[in-house]
FIMI-631696 format. One record per residue (C-alpha): residue number from 1; residue in three letters; z, x, y. Coordinates in nm, 4 decimals, decimal comma, padded with zeros to 6 digits, always signed. Layout:
REM FIMI-631696
NUM_ala_Z_X_Y $
...
***
This chain:
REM FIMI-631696
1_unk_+10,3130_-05,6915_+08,4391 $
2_unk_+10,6762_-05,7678_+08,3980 $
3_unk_+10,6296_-05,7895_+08,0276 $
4_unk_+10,5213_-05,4656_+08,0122 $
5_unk_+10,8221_-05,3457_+08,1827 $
6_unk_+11,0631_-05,5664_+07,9553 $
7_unk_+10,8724_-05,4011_+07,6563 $
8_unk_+10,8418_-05,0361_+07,8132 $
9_unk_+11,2460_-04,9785_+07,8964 $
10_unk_+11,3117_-05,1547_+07,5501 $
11_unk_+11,1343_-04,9375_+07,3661 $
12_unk_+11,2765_-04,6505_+07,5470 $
13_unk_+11,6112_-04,8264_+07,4761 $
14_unk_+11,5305_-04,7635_+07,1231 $
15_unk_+11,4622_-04,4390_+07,1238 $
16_unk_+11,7151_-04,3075_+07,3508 $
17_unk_+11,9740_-04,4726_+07,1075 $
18_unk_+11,8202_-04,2688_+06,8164 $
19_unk_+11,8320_-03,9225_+07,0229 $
20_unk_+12,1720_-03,9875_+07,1376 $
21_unk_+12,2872_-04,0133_+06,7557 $
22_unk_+12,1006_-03,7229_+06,6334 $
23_unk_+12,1909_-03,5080_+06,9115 $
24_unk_+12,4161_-03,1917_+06,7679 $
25_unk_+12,5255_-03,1178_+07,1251 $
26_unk_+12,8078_-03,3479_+07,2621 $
27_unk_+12,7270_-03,2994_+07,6398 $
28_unk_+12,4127_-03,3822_+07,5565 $
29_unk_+12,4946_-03,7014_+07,3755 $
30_unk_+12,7446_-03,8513_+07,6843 $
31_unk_+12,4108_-03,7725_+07,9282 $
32_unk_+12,1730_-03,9405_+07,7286 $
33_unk_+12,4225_-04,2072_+07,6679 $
34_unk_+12,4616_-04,2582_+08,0770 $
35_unk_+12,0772_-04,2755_+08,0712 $
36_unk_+12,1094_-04,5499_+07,8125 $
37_unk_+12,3589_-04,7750_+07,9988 $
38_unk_+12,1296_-04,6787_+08,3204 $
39_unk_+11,8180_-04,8175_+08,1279 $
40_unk_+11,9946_-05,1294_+08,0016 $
41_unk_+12,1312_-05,2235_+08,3452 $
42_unk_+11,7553_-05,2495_+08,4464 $
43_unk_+11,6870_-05,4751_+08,1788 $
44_unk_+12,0020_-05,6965_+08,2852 $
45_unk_+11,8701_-05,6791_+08,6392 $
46_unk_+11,5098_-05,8236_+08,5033 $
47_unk_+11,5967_-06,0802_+08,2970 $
48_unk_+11,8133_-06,2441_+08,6117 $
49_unk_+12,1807_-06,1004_+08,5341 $
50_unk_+12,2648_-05,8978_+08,8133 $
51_unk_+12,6357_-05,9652_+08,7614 $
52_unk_+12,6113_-05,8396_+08,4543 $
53_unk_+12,3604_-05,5342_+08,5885 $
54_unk_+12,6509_-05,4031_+08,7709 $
55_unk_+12,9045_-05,4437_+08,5773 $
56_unk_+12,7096_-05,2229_+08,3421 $
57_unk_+12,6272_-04,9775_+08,5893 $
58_unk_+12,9619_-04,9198_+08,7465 $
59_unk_+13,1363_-04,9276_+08,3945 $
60_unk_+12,8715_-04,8442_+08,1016 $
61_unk_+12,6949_-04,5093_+08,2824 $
62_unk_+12,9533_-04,4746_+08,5509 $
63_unk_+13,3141_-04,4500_+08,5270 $
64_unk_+13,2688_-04,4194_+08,1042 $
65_unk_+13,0290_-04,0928_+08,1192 $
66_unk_+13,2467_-03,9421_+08,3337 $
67_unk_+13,5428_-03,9693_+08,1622 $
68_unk_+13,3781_-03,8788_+07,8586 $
69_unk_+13,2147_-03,5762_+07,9969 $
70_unk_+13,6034_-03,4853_+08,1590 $
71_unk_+13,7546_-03,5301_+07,7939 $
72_unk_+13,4240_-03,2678_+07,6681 $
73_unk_+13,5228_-03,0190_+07,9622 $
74_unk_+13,9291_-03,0459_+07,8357 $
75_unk_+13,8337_-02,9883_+07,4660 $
76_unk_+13,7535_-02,6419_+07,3270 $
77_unk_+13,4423_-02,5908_+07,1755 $
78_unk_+13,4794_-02,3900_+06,7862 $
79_unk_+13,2117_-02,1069_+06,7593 $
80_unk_+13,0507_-02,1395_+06,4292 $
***
């Protein structure tokens, strides 16, 4: 059963990884990329890290996405 929850989220891994690089929209990307650091700390949490599980929660999807979506929100967008 755990197996198929080690194999599940890294599969998702995979393919969140290739949405957040084809993405057009940059908001989108940072969201998708707090999803991804959300989905690895629950693989670090499974395979017995939870150090490392927080770490990656606090830092990777935390305190990272939100200063990336603050630096988004100072930029101005270009109309095309």
């Amino acid at each position: 059963m755990i197996g198929l929850l080690i194999l599940f989220t890294f599969i998702t891994l995979v393919i969140v990884s290739v949405m957040i690089v084809a993405q057009r929209d940059l908001s989108q990307s940072v969201i998708l990329y707090m999803g991804f650091g959300l989905g690895s700390t629950l693989l670090y949490f499974v395979f017995s890290a939870p150090d490392v599980a927080l770490t990656e929660a606090v830092i990777g999807a935390g305190i990272s996405g939100v200063v990336f979506l603050v630096a988004l929100l100072q930029t101005k967008r270009r109309e095309q």
